[in-house]
Z-matrix of the N, CA and C atoms (Angstrom, degrees):
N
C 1 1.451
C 2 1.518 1 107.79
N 3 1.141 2 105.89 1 118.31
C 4 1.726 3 99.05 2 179.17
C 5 1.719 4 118.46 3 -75.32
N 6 1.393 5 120.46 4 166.46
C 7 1.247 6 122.15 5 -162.66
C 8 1.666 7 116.72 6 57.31
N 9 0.929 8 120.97 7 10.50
C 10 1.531 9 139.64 8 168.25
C 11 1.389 10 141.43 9 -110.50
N 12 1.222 11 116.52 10 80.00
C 13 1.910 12 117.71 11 -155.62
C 14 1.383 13 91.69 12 -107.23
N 15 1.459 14 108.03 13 132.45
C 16 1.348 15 125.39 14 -170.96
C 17 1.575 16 100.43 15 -109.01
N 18 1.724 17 121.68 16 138.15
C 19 1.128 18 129.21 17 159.73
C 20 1.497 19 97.69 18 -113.16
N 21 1.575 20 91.72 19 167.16
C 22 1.367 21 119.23 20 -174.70
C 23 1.753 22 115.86 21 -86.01
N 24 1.121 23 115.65 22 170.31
C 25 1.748 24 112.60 23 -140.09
C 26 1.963 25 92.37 24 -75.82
N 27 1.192 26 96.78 25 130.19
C 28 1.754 27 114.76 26 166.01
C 29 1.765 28 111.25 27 -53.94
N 30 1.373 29 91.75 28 154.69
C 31 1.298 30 77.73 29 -177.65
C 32 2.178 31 127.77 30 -82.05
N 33 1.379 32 91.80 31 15.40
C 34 1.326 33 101.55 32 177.31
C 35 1.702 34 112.43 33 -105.41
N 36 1.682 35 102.97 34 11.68
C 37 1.540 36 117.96 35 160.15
C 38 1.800 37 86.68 36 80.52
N 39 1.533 38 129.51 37 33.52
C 40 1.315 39 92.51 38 149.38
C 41 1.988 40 106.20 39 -139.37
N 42 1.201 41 115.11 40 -146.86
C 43 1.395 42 79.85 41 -157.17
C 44 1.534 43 95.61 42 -135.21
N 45 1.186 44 107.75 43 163.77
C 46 1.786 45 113.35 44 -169.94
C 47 1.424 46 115.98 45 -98.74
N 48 1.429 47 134.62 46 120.93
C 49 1.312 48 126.31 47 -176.10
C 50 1.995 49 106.36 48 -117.77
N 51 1.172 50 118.17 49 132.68
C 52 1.813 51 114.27 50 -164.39
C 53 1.363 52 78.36 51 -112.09
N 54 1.796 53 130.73 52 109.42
C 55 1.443 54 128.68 53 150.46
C 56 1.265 55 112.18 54 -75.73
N 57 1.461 56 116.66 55 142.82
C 58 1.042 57 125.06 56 -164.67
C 59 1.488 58 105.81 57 -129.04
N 60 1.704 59 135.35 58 132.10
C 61 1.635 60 133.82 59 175.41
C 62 1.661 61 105.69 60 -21.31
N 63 1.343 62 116.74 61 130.86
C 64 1.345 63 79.49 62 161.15
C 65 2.310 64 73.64 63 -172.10
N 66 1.447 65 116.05 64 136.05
C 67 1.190 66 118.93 65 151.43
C 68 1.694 67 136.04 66 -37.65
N 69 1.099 68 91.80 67 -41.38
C 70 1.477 69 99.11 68 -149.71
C 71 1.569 70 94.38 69 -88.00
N 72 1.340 71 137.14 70 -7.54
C 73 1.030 72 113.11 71 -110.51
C 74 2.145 73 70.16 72 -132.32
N 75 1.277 74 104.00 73 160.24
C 76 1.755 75 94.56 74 -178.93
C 77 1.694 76 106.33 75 -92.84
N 78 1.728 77 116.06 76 -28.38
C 79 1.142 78 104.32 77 146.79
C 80 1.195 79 156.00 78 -79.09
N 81 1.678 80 119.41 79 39.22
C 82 1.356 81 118.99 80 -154.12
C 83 1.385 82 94.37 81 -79.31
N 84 1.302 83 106.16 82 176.91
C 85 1.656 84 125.66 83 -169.24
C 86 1.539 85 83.70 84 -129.22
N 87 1.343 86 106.21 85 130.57
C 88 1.941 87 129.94 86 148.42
C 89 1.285 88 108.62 87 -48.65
N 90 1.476 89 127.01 88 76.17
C 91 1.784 90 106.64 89 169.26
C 92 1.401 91 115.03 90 -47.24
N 93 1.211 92 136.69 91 -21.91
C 94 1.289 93 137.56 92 -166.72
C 95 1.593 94 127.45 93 -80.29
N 96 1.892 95 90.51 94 -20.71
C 97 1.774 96 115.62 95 176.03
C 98 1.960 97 100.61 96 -63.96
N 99 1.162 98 101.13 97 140.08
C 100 1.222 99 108.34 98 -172.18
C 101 1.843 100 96.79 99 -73.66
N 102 1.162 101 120.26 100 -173.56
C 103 1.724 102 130.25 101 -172.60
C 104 2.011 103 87.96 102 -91.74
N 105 1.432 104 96.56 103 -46.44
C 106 2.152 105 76.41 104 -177.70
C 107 0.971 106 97.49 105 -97.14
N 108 1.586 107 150.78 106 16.33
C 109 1.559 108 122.47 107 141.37
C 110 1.600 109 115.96 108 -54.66
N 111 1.714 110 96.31 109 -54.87
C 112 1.675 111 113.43 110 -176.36
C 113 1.196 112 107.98 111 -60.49
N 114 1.177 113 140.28 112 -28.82
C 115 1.486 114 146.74 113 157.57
C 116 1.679 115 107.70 114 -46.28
N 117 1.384 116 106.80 115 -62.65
C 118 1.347 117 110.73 116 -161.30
C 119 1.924 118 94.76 117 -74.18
N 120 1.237 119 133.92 118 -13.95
C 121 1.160 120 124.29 119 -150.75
C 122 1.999 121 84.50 120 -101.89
N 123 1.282 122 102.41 121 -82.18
C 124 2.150 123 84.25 122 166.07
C 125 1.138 124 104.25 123 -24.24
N 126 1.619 125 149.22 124 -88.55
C 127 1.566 126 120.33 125 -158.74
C 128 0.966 127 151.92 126 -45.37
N 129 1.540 128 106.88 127 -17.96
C 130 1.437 129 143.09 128 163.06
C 131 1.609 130 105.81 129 -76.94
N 132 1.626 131 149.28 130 -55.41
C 133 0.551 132 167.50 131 -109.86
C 134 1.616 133 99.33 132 -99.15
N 135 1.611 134 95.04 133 -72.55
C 136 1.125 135 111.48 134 -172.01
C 137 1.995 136 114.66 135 -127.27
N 138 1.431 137 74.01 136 146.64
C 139 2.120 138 91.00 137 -156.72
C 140 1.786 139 99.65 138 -56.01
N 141 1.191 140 113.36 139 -50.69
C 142 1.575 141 119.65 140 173.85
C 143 1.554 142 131.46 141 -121.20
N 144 1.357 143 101.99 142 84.81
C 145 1.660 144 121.78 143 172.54
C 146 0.888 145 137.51 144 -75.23
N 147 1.637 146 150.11 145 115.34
C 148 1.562 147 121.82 146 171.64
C 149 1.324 148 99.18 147 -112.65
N 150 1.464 149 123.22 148 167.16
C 151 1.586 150 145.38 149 171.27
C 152 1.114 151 114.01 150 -106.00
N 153 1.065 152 126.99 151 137.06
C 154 1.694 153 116.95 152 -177.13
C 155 1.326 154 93.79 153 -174.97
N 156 1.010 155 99.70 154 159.23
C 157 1.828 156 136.01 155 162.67
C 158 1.802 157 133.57 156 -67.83
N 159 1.068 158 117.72 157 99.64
C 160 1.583 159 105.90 158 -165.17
C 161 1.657 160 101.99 159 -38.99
N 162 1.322 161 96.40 160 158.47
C 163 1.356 162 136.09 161 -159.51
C 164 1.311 163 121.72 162 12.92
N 165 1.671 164 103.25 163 60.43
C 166 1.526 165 119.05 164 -179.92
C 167 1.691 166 113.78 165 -94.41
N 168 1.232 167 102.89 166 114.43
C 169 1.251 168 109.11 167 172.29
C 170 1.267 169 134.48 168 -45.49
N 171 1.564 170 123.14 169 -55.54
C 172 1.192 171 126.10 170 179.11
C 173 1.762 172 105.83 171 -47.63
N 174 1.653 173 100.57 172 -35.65
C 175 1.543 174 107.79 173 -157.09
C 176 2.122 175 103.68 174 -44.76
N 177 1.770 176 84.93 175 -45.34
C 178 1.321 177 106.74 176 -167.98
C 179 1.628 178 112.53 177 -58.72
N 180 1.490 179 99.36 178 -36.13
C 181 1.823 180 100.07 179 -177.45
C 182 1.685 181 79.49 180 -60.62
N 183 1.444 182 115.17 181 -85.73
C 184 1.818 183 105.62 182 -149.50
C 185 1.078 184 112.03 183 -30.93
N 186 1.488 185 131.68 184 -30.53
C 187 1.527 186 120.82 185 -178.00
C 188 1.243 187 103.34 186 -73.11
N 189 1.197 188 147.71 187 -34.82
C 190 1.056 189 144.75 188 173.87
C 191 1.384 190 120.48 189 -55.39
N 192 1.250 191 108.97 190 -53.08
C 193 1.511 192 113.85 191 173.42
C 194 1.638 193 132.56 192 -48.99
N 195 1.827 194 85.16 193 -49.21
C 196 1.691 195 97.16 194 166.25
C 197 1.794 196 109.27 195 -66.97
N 198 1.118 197 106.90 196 -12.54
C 199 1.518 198 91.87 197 -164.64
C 200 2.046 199 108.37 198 -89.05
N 201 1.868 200 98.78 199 -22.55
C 202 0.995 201 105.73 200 147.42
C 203 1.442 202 143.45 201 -21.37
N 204 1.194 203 97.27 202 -42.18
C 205 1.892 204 114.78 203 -154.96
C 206 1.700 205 103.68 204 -116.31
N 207 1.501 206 106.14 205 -12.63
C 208 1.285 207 113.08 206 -178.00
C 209 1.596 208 129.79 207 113.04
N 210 1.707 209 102.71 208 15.30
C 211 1.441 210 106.40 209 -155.55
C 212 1.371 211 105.51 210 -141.82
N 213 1.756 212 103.48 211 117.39
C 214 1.387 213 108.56 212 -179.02
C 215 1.561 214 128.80 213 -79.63
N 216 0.940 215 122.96 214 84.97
C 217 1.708 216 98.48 215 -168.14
C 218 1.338 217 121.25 216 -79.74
N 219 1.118 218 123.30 217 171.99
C 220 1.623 219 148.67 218 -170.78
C 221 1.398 220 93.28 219 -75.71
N 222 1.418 221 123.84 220 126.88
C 223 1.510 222 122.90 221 177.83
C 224 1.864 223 97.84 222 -103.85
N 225 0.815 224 133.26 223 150.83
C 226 1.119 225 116.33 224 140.57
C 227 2.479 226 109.24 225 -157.41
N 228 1.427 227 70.19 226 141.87
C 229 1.789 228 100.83 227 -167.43
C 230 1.438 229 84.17 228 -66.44
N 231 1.229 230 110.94 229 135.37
C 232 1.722 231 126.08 230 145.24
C 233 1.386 232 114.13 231 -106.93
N 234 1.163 233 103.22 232 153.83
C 235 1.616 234 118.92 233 179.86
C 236 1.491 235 109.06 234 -86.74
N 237 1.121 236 115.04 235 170.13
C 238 1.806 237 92.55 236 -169.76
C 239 2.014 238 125.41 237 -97.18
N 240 1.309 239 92.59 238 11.34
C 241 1.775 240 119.84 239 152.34
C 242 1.079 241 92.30 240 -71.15
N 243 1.175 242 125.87 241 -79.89
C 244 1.426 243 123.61 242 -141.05
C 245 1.651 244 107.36 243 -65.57
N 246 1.456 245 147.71 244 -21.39
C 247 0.814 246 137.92 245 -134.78
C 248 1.759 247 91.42 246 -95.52
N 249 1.469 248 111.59 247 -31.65
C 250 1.573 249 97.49 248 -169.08
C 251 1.979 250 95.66 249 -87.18
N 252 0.947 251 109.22 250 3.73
C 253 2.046 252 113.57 251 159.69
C 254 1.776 253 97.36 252 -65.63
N 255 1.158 254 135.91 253 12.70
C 256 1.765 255 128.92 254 -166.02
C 257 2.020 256 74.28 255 -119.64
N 258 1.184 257 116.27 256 107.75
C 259 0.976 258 125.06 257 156.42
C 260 1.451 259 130.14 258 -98.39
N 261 1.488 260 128.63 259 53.07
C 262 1.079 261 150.42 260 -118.88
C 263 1.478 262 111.95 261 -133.52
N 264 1.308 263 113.39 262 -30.68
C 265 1.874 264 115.89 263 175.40
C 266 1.703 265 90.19 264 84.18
N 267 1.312 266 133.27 265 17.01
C 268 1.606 267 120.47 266 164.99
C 269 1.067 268 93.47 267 -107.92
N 270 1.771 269 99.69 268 177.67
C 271 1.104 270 122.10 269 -165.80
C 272 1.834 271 111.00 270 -99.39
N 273 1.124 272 117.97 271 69.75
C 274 1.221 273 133.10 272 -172.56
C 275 1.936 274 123.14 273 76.31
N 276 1.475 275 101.05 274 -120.46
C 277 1.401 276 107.51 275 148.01
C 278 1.456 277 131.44 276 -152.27
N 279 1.201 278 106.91 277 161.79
C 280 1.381 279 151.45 278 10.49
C 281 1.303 280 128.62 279 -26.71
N 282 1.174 281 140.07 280 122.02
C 283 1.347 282 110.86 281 160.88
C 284 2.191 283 98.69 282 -140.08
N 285 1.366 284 106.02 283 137.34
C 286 1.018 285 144.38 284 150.82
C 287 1.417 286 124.01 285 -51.40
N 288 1.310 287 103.78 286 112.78
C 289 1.652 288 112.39 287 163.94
C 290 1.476 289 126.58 288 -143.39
N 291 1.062 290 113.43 289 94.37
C 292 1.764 291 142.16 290 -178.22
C 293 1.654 292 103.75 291 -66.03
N 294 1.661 293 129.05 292 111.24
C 295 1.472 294 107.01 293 177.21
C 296 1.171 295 122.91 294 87.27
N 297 1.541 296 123.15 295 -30.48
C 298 1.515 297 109.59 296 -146.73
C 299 1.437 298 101.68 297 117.97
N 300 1.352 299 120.11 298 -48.38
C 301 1.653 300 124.68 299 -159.68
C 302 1.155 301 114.81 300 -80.65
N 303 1.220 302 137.58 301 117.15
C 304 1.844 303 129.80 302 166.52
C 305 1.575 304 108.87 303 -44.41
N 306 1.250 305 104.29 304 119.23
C 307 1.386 306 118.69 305 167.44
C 308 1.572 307 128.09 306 -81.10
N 309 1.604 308 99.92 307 -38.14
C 310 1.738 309 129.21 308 176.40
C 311 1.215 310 97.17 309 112.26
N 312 1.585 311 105.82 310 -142.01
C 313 1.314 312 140.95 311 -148.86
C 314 1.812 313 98.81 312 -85.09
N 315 1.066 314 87.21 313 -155.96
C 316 1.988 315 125.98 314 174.78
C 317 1.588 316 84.07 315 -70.98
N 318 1.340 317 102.02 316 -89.46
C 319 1.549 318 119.45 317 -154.10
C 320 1.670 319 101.32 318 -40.14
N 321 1.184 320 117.55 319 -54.94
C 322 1.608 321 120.92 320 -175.40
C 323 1.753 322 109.92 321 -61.54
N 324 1.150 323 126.32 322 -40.65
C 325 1.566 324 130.48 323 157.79
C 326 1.341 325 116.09 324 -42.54
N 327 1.706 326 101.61 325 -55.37
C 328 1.996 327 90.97 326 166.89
C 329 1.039 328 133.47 327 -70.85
N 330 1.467 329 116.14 328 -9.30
C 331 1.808 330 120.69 329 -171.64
C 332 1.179 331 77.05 330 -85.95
N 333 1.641 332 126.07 331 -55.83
C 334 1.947 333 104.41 332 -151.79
C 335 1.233 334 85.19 333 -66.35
N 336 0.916 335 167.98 334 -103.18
C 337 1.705 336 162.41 335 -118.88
C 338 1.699 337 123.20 336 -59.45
N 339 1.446 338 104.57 337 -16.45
C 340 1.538 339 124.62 338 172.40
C 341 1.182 340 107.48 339 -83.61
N 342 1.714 341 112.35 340 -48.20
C 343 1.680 342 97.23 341 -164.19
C 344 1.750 343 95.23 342 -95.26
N 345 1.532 344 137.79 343 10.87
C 346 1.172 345 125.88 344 147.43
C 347 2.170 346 85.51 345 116.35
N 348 1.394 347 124.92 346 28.98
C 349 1.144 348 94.58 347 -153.91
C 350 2.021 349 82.94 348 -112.56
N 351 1.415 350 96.75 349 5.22
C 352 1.696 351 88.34 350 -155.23
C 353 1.595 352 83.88 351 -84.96
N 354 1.033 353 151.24 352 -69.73
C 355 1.265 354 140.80 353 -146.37
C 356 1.932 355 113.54 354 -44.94
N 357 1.428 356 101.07 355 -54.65
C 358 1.707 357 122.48 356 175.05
C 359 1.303 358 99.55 357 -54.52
N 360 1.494 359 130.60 358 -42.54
C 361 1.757 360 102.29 359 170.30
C 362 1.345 361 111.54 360 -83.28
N 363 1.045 362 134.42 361 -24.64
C 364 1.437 363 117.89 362 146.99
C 365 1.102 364 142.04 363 -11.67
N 366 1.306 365 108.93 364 -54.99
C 367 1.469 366 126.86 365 -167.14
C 368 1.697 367 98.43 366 -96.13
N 369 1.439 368 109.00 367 -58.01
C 370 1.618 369 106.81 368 172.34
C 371 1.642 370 124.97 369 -46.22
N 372 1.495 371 112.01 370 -15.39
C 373 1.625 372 110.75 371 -162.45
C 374 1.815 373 83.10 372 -107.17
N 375 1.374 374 121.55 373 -17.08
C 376 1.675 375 128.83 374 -165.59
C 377 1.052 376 117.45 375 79.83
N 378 1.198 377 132.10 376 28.64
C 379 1.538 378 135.52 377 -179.57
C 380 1.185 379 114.55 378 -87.50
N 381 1.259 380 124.75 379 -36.36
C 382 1.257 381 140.79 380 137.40
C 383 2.051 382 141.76 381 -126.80
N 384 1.629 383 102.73 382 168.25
C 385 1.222 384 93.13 383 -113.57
C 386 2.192 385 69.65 384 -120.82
N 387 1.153 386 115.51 385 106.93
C 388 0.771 387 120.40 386 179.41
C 389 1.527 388 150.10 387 5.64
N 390 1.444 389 84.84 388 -62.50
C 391 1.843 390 113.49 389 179.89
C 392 1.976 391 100.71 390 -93.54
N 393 1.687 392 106.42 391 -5.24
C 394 1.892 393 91.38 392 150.53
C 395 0.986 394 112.64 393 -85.53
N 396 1.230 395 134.60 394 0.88
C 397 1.898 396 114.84 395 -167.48
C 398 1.883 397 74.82 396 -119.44
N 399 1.452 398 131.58 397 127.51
C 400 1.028 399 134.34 398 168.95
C 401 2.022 400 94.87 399 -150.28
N 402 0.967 401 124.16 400 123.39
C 403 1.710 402 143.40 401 -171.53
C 404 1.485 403 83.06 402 -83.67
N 405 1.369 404 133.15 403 129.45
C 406 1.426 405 130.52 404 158.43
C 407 1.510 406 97.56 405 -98.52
């Protein structure tokens, strides 16, 4: 697939793709889209996003957590321009987005999941799908 350079599997078993400008290609990227359009257009895009920083730890617990419950989210690395383009009211990154909605950090992922609230937006945003999250 052109505009599409594939790396080999991360060490958290998933895998790295570098899109690159390109016409032809069904994933091309708009060089011309500003960094908070393309920001704002992933949040819209997709129901569960995080932002983060290569080889950020916390990033890795939330993936973990969501992956817990049944839910893969969209990772995507910012460069460190781009990170203050997250016009978001969090505190940098990590940052969390449930719906569309900024969720925050680490810490705010474990409260919604402590006081019981993370699964129900799950299901309300469609990310997940009821009868997968079942407690035996």
């Amino acid at each position: 697939m052109q505009g599409v350079r594939r790396y080999g599997p991360l060490g958290d078993g998933s895998v790295r793709l570098e899109l690159t400008p390109t016409s032809a290609s069904p994933l091309a990227i708009d060089v011309s889209e500003s960094t908070e359009m393309r920001l704002q257009r992933l949040i819209s895009e997709n129901p569960v996003i995080i932002f983060s920083r290569s080889s950020c730890c916390m990033c890795h617990v939330m993936k973990r957590l969501l992956s817990t419950v049944g839910v893969h989210p969209t990772v995507i690395q910012l460069e460190e321009d781009e990170v203050a383009a997250l016009d978001d009211g969090a505190s940098g990154v990590p940052a969390l987005y449930i719906g569309g909605a900024c969720v925050g950090g680490l810490e705010s992922l474990v409260a919604l999941h402590l006081s019981n609230n993370l699964v129900p937006k799950l299901v309300e945003v469609g990310a997940l799908r009821i009868n997968e999250f079942l407690i035996s």
